[in-house]
C-alpha positions as semicolon CSV with decimal commas, in nm:
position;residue;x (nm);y (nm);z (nm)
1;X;-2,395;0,480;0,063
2;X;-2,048;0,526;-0,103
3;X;-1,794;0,252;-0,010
4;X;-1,468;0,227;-0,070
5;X;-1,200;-0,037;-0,017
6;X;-0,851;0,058;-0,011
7;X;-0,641;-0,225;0,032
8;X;-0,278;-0,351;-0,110
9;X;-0,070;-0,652;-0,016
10;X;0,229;-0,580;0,202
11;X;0,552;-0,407;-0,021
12;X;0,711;-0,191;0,178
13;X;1,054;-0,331;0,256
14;X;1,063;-0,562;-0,059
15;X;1,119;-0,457;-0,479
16;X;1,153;-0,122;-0,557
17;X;0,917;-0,219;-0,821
18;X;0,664;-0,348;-0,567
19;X;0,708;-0,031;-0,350
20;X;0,575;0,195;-0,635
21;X;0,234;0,018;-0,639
22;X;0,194;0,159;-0,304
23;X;0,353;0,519;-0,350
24;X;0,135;0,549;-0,706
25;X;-0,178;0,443;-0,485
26;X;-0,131;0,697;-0,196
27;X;-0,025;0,963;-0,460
28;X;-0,297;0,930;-0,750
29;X;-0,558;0,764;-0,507
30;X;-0,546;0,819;-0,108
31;X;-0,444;1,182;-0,135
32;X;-0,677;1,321;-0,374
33;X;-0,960;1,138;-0,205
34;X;-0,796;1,313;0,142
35;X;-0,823;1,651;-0,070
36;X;-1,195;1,595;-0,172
37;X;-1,321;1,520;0,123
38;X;-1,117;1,785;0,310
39;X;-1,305;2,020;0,040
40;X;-1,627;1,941;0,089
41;X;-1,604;1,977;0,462
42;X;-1,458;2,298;0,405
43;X;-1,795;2,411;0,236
44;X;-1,992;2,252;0,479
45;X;-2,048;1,921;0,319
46;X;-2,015;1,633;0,519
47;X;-1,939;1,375;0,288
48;X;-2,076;1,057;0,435
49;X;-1,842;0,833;0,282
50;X;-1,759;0,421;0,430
51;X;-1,406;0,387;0,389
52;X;-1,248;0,031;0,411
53;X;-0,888;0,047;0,467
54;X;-0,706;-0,313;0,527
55;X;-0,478;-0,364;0,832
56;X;-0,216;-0,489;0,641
57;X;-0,237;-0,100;0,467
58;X;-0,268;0,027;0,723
59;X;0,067;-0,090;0,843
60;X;0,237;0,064;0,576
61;X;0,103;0,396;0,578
62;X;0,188;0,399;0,955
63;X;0,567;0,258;0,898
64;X;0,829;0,485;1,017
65;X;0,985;0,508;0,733
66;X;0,687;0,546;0,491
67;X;0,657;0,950;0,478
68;X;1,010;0,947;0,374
69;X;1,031;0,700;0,117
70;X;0,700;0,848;-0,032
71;X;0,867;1,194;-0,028
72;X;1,154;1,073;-0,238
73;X;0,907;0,896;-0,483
74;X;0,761;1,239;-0,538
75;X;1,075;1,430;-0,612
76;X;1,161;1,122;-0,854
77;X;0,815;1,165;-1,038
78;X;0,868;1,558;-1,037
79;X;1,247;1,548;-1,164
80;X;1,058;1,297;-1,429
81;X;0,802;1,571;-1,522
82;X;1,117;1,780;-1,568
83;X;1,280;1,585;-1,848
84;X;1,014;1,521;-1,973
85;X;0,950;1,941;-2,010
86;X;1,336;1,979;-2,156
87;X;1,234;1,692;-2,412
88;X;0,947;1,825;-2,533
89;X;1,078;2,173;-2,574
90;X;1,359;2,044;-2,741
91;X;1,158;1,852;-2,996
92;X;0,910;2,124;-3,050
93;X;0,595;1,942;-2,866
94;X;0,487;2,276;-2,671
95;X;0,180;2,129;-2,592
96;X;0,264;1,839;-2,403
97;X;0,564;2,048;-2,256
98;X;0,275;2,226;-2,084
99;X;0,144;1,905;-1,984
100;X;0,506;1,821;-1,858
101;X;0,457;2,139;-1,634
102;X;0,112;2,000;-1,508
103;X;0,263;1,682;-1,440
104;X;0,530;1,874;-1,213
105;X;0,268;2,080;-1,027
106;X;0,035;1,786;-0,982
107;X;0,369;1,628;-0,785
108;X;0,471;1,946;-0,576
109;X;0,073;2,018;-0,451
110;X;0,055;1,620;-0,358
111;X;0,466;1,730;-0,118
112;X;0,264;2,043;-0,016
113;X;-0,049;1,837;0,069
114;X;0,101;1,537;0,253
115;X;0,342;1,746;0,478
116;X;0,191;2,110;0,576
117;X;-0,175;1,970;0,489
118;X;-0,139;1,620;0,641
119;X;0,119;1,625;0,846
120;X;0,225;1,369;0,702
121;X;0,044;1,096;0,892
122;X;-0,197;0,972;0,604
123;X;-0,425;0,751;0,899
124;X;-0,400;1,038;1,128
125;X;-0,588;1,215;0,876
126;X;-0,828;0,945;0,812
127;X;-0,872;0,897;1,168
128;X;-0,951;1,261;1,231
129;X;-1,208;1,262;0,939
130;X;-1,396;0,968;1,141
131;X;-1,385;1,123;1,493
132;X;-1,530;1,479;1,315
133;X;-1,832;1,276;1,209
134;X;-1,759;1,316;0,801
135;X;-1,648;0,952;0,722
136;X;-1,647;0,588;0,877
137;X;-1,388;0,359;0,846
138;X;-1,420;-0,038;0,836
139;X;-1,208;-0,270;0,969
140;X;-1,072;-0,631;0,731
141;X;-0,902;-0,938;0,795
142;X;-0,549;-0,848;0,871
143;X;-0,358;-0,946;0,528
144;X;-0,706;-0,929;0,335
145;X;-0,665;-1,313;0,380
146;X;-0,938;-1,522;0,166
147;X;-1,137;-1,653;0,471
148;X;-1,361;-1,911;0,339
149;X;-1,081;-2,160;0,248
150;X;-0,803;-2,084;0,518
151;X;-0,701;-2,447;0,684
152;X;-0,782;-2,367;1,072
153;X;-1,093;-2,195;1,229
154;X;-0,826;-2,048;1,429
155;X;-0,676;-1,925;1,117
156;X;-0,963;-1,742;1,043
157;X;-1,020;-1,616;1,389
158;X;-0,691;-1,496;1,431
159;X;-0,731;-1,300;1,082
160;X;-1,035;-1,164;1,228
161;X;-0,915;-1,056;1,551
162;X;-0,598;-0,889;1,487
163;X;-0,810;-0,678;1,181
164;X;-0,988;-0,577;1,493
165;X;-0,697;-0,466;1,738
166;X;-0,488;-0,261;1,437
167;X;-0,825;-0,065;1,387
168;X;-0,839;0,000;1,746
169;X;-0,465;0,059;1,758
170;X;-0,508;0,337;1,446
171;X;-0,856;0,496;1,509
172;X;-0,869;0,481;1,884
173;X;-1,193;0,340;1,848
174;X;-1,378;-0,035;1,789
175;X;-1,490;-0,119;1,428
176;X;-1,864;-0,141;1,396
177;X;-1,793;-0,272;1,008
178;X;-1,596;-0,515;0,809
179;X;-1,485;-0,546;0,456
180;X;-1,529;-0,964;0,364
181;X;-1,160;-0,992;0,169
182;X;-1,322;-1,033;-0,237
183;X;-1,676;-1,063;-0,002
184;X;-1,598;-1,425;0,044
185;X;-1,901;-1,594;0,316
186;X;-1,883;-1,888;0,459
187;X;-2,200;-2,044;0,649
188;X;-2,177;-2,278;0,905
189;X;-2,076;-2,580;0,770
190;X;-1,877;-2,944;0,791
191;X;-1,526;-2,900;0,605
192;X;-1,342;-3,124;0,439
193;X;-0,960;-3,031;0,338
194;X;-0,929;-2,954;-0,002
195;X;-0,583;-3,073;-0,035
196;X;-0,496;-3,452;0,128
197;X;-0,188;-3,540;0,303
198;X;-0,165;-3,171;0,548
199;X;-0,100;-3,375;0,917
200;X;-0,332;-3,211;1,175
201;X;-0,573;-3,088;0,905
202;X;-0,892;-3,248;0,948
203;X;-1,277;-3,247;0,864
204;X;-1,453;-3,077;1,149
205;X;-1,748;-2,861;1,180
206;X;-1,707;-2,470;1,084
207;X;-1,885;-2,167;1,191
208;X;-2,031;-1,880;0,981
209;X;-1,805;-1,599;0,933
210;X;-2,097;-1,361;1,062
211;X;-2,080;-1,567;1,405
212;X;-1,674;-1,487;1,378
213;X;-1,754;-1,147;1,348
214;X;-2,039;-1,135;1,633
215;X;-1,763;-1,236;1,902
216;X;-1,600;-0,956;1,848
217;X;-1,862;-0,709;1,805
218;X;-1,872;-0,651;1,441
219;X;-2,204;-0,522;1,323
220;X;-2,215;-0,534;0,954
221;X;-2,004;-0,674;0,624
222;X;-2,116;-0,592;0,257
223;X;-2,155;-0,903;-0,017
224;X;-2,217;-0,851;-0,370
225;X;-2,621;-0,773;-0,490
226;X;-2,564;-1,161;-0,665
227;X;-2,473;-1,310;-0,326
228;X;-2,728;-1,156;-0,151
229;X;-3,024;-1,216;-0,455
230;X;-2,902;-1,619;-0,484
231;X;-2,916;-1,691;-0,125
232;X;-3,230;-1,885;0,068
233;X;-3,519;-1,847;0,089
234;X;-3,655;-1,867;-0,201
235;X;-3,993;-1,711;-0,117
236;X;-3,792;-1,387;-0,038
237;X;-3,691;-1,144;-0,288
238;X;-3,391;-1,044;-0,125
239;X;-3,390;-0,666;-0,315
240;X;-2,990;-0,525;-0,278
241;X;-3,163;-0,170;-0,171
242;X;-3,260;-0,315;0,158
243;X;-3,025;-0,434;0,480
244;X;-3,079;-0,764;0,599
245;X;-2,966;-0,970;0,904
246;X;-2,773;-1,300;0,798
247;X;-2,836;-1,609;0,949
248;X;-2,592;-1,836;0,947
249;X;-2,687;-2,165;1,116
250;X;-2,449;-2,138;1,366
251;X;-2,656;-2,112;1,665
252;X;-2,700;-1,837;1,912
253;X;-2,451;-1,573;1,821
254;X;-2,305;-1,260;2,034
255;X;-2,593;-1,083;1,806
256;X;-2,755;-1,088;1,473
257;X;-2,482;-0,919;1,228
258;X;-2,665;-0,793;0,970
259;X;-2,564;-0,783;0,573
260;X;-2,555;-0,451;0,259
261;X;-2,551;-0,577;-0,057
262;X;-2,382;-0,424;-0,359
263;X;-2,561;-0,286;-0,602
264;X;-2,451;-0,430;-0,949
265;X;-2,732;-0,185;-1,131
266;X;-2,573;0,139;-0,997
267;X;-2,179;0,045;-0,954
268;X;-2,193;-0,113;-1,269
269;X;-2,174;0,252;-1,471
270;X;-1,873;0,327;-1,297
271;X;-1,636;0,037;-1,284
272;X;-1,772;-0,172;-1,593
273;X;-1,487;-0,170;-1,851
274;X;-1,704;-0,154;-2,214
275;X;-1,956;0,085;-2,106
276;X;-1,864;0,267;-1,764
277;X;-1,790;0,614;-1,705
278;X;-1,414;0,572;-1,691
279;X;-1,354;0,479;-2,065
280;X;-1,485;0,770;-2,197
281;X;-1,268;0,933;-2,511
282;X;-1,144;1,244;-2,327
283;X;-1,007;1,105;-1,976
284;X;-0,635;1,041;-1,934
285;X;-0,504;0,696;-2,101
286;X;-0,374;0,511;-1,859
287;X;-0,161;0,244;-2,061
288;X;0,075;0,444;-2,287
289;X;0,352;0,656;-2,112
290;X;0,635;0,839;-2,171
291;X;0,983;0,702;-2,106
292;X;1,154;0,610;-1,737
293;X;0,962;0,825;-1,595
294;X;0,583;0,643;-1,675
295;X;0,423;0,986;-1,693
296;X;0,117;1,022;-1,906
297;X;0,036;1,235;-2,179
298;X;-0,263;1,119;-2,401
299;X;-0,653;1,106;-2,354
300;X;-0,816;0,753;-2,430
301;X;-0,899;0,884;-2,803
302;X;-1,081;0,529;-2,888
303;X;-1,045;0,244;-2,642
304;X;-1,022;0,011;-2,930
305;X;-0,722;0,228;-3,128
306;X;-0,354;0,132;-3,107
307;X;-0,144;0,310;-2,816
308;X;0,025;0,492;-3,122
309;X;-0,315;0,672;-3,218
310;X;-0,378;0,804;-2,900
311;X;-0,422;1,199;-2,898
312;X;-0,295;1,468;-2,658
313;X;-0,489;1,479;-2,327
314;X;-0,688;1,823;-2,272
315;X;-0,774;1,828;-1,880
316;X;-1,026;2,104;-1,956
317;X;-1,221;1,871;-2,093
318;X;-1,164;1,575;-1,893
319;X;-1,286;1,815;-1,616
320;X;-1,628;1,918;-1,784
321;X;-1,671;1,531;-1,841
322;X;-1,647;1,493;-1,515
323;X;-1,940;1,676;-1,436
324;X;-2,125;1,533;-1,658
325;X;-2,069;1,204;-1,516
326;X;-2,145;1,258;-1,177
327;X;-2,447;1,445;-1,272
328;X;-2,611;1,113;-1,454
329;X;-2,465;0,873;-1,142
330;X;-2,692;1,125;-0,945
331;X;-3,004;1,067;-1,172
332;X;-2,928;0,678;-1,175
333;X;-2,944;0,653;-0,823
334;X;-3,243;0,842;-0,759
335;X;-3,461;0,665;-1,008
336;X;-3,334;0,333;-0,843
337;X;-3,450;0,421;-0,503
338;X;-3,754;0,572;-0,647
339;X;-3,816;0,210;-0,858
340;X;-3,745;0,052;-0,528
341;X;-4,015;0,284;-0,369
342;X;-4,282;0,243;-0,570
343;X;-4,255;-0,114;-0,612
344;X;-4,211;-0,210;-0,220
345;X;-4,351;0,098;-0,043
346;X;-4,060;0,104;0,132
347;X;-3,754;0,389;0,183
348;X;-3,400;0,229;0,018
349;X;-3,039;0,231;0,017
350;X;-2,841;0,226;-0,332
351;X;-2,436;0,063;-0,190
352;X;-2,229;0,174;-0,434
353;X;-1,934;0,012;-0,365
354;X;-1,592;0,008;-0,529
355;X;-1,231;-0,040;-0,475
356;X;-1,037;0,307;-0,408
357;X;-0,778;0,232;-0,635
358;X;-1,037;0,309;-0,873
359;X;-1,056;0,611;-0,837
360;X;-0,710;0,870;-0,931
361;X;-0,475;0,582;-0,992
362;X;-0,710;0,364;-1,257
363;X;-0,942;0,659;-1,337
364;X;-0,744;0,978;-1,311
365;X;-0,991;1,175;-1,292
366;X;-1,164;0,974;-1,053
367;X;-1,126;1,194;-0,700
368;X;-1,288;1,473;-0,887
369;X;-1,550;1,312;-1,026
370;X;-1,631;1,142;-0,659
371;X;-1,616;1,481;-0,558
372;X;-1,910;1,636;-0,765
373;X;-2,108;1,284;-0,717
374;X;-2,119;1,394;-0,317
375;X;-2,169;1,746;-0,358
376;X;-2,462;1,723;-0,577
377;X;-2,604;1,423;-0,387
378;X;-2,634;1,674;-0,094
379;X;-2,715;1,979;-0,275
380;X;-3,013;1,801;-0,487
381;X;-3,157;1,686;-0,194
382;X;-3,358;1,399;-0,249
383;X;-3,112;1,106;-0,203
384;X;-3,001;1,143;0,174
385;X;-2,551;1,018;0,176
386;X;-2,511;0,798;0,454
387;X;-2,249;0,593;0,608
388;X;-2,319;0,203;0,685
389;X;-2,347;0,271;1,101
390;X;-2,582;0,585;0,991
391;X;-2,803;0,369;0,791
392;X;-2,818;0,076;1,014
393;X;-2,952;0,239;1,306
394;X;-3,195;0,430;1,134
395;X;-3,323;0,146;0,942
396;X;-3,234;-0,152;1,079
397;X;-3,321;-0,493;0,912
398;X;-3,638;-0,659;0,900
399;X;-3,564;-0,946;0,709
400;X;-3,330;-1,229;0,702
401;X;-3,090;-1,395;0,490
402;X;-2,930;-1,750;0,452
403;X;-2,630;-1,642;0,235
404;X;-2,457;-1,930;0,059
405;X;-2,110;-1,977;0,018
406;X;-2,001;-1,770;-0,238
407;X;-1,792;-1,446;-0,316
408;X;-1,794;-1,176;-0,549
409;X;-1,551;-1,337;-0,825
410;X;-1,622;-1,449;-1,164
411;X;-1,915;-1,760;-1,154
412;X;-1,962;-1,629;-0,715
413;X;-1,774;-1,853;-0,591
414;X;-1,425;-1,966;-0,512
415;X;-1,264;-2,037;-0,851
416;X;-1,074;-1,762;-0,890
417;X;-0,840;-1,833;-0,624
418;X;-0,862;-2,181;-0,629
419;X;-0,730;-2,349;-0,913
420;X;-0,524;-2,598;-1,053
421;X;-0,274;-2,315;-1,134
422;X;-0,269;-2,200;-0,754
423;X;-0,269;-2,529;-0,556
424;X;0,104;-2,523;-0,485
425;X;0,068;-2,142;-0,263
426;X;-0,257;-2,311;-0,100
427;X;-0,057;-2,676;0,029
428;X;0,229;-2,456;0,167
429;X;-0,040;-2,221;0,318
430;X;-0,171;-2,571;0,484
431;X;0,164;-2,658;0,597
432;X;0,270;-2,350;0,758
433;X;-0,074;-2,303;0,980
434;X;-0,051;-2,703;1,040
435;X;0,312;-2,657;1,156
436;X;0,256;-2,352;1,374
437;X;-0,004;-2,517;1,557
438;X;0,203;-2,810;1,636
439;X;0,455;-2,562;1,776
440;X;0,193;-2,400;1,952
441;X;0,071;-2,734;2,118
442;X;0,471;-2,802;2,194
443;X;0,469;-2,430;2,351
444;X;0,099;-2,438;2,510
445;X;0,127;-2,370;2,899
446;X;0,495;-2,237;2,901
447;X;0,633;-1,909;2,912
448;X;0,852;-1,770;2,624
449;X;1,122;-1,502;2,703
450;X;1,198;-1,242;2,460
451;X;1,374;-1,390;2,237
452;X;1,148;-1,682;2,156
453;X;0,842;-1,430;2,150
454;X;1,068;-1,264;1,884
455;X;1,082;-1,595;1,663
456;X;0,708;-1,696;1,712
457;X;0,593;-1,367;1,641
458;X;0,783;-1,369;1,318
459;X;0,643;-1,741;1,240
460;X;0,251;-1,570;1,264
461;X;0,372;-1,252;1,068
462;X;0,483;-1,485;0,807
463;X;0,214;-1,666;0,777
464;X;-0,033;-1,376;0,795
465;X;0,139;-1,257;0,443
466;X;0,104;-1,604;0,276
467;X;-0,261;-1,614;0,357
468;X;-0,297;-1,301;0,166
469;X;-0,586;-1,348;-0,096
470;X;-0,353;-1,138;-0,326
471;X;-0,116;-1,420;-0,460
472;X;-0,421;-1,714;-0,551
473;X;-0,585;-1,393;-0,709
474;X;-0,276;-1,281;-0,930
475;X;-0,208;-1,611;-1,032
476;X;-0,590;-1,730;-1,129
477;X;-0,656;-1,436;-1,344
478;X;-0,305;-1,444;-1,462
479;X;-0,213;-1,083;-1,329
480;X;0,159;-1,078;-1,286
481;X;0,163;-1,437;-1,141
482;X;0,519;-1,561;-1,158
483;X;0,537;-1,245;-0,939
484;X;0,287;-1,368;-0,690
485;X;0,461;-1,715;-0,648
486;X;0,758;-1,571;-0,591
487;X;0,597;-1,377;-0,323
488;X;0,429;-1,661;-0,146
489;X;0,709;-1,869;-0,192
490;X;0,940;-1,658;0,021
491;X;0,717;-1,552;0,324
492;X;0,679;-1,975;0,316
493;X;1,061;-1,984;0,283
494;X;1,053;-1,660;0,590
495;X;0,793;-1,907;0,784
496;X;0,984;-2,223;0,753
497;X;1,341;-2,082;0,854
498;X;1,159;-1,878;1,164
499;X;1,002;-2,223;1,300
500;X;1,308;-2,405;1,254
501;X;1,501;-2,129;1,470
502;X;1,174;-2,091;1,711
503;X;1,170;-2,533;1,780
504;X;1,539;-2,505;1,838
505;X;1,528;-2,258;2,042
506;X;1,267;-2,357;2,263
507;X;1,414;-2,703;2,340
508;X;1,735;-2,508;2,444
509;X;1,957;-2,553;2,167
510;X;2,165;-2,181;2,151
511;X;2,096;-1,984;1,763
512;X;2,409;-1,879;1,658
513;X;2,478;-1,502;1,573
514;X;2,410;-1,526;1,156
515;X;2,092;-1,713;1,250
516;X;1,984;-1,405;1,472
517;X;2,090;-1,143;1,209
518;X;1,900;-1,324;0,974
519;X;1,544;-1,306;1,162
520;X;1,670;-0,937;1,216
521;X;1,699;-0,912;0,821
522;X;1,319;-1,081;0,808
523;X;1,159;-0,826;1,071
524;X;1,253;-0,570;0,899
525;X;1,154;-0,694;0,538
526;X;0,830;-0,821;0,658
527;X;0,757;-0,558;1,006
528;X;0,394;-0,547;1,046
529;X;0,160;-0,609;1,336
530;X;0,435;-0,539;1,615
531;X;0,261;-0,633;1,909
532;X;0,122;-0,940;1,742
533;X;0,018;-1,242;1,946
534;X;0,112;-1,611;1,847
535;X;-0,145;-1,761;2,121
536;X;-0,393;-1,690;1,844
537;X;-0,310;-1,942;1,572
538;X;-0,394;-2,206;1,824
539;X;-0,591;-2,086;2,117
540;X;-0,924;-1,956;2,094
541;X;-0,874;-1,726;2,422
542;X;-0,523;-1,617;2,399
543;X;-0,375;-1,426;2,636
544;X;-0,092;-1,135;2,671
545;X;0,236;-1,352;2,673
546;X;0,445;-1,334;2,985
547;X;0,776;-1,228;2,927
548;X;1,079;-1,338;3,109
549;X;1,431;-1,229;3,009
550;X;1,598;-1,290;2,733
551;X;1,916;-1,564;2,780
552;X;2,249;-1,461;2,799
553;X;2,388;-1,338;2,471
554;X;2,023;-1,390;2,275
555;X;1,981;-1,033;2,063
């Protein structure tokens, strides 16, 4: 089972800067996977794949005024590929001119691609892959928030829940799967607030995300193999090739969920940075680059040589290594599942599960090399591609699983994002569900016109971003993170100014006119989740708002 999670923290709208992480993603990742798996169809393959894909990236892709801006970051890279032709030409470097050239085709095929081939409507495509039967998508917590240590069950549920209704929104269909944001589980437990001082945050009783999940239908998530192998009971050797249920001593749930594990063995040739397959000497270096444009011209050479040493990249042979690759990931996972066979008796499943970003935008020649992987996996025979649902009801668990707290960060647990260095983004994460749920108690029984539907909604879209697991992750491994607290400090700014406006408003005090243009200028920076409702930061059952009209003069 191939699984792939595609997921970036909401950009469009803010730094150009920030904005390219998502354009180089859909260009170098999304696309070419699109391609592959469009090609293997074409030749009859059907490719099998599990495809996470976050709601808050979801939202992007499906922003009116994505295909555009993505558009105009390909003519930008392809005008780059054009200097960079003149330059070389004019310094005598014919070689990497011709590279230069490549660089421009591998831009104009990606226009060609997204428009006539796509439409461009990137989730239409991914959509249509599902309902054809080639691919299944999973479903995540709305702004891939960190579940485990959010403030409110509510929080959590609400995270949950909304994941659930932008799948069904996108794919016309209910998610049988979920992606665990970094595979963070949390059994049923009594919580005690990390940080003191947070009014209306209180020790209480918790249930287990997998009873979250059950209520609303969710039949799977995937942990890490060490999550799943250091988990009770002991007696059980909880093997990552087979599917278990999870109990998580919450009581009686919707239904069991059940639990795939990672398999560190098998993924581990592939994303491991010393000795996996994407550090090999002849794929493209993906540190040095040439000028404004960031367009790159050199293989890897020697991983441990200075950027200045690095040779001129030969695709030829990047391609033929390629093959290569794929062909020993084949023989890897076959003599897994046959180790697993012979030493249970039993048939197995090898998860091989990795971020997509992997793939095209780490690993250039990633796509390709995913590409032979699943068209020698079915034309070897032997090893059976499967998606998650496939698996599951052909061989559904029969074992369980007490899964600890834990997540699939350095040491398993929650250190990564919780830190000395990222307590400051966690207290004003606190303070901003504690706050909306006091407004929500304030508001609980009334009816909100437009206007103040407007200004709550913006208040939960708000806080959605600043529970994303992205900033505490930045920061603790010290991946751009005066970046990330600049990021969580303004959707807490966003939140704050929005509940101000909303408490105001709703005890009848009139907003003036640069108070209305500015929650205009914050739906449009931060417009995700349209249709969102508040009820569910601070009512288990919420239901559709009634709306009355707006008051005379209110925008």
């Amino acid at each position: 089972m191939l699984v792939l999670h595609s997921h970036l923290p909401y950009v469009l709208g803010h730094d150009r800067l920030e904005e390219e992480w998502l354009f180089e993603a859909v260009v170098e990742s999304y696309l070419p996977l699109l391609y592959a798996l469009r090609r293997l169809s074409w030749q009859g393959i059907s490719p099998k794949v599990t495809i996470g894909l976050t709601p808050v990236l979801l939202e992007q892709l499906a922003h009116p005024h994505f295909a555009s801006q993505l558009l105009s970051y390909l003519e930008q890279k392809s005008d780059a590929a054009r200097r960079d032709h003149r330059a070389f030409l004019s310094s005598n470097e014919r070689y990497l001119a011709r590279l230069a050239r490549l660089w421009e085709d591998f831009y104009q095929r990606a226009t060609v691609f997204f428009v006539s081939g796509l439409s461009s409507n990137i989730v239409q495509a991914f959509r249509r892959l599902q309902q054809a039967g080639q691919i299944e998508i999973l479903t995540s917590a709305a702004t891939h928030a960190y579940l485990p240590l959010l403030g409110f069950e509510q929080s959590v549920r609400a995270q949950v829940r909304i994941g659930a209704a932008s799948y069904q929104q996108h794919f016309k269909a209910r998610p049988q799967g979920f992606w665990l944001p970094e595979c963070a589980y949390r059994p049923a437990s009594y919580w005690t607030p990390p940080l003191p001082g947070i009014d209306g945050l209180v020790s209480e009783g918790r249930q287990a995300v997998d009873q979250i999940l059950a209520d609303i239908d969710i039949r799977y998530f995937i942990v890490d193999a060490r999550q799943l192998t250091g988990s009770p009971p002991s007696y059980e050797r909880h093997s990552p090739c087979r599917l278990h249920w999870v109990d998580g001593d919450s009581g009686p749930a919707a239904h069991p969920v059940a639990v795939f594990a990672r398999d560190f063995e098998t993924t581990a040739r592939v994303w491991q940075h010393d000795a996996g397959y994407p550090g090999a000497p002849v794929y493209l270096e993906f540190h040095k680059k040439q000028g404004d444009g960031g367009l790159r011209y050199w293989r890897i050479t020697d991983r441990r040589a200075d950027l200045a040493h690095k040779q001129p990249y030969v695709p030829e042979w990047a391609v033929a290594q390629t093959a290569t690759h794929a062909a020993h990931f084949v023989g890897v996972v076959r003599e897994r599942l046959r180790r697993h066979r012979q030493l249970t008796g039993e048939r197995g499943v090898v998860v091989a599960a990795f971020d997509t970003e992997l793939f095209g935008h780490w690993w250039f020649e990633g796509p390709q090399w995913l590409y032979e992987v699943l068209r020698r996996f079915t034309t070897e025979g032997e090893v059976t591609p499967a998606t998650c649902s496939e698996y599951f009801a052909q061989s559904p668990p029969q074992r369980t699983v007490r899964l600890k707290e834990s997540s699939w960060g350095d040491g398993g647990d929650h250190r990564v994002w919780w830190q000395a260095s990222t307590r400051g983004v966690w207290r004003n994460l606190y303070q901003a569900e504690a706050e909306l749920r006091q407004l929500g108690a304030v508001l609980q029984g009334k009816k909100m016109d437009r206007s103040l539907l407007r200004l709550m909604r913006q208040c939960g879209r708000e806080l959605l971003l600043l529970e994303s697991s992205d900033w505490p992750f930045m920061i603790g491994t010290n991946n751009t993170p005066d970046h990330a607290r600049q990021r969580a400090a303004l959707h807490f700014a966003h939140f704050q100014r929005c509940r101000r406006m909303a408490e105001r408003y709703a005890a009848g005090d009139a907003l003036g006119d640069e108070e209305w243009a500015l929650l205009q200028e914050i739906e449009r920076q931060d417009a995700l989740f349209p249709q969102l409702d508040p009820h569910l930061f601070w009512d288990d059952t919420p239901a559709a708002p009634e709306l009355r009209p707006a008051a005379s003069g209110d925008t």
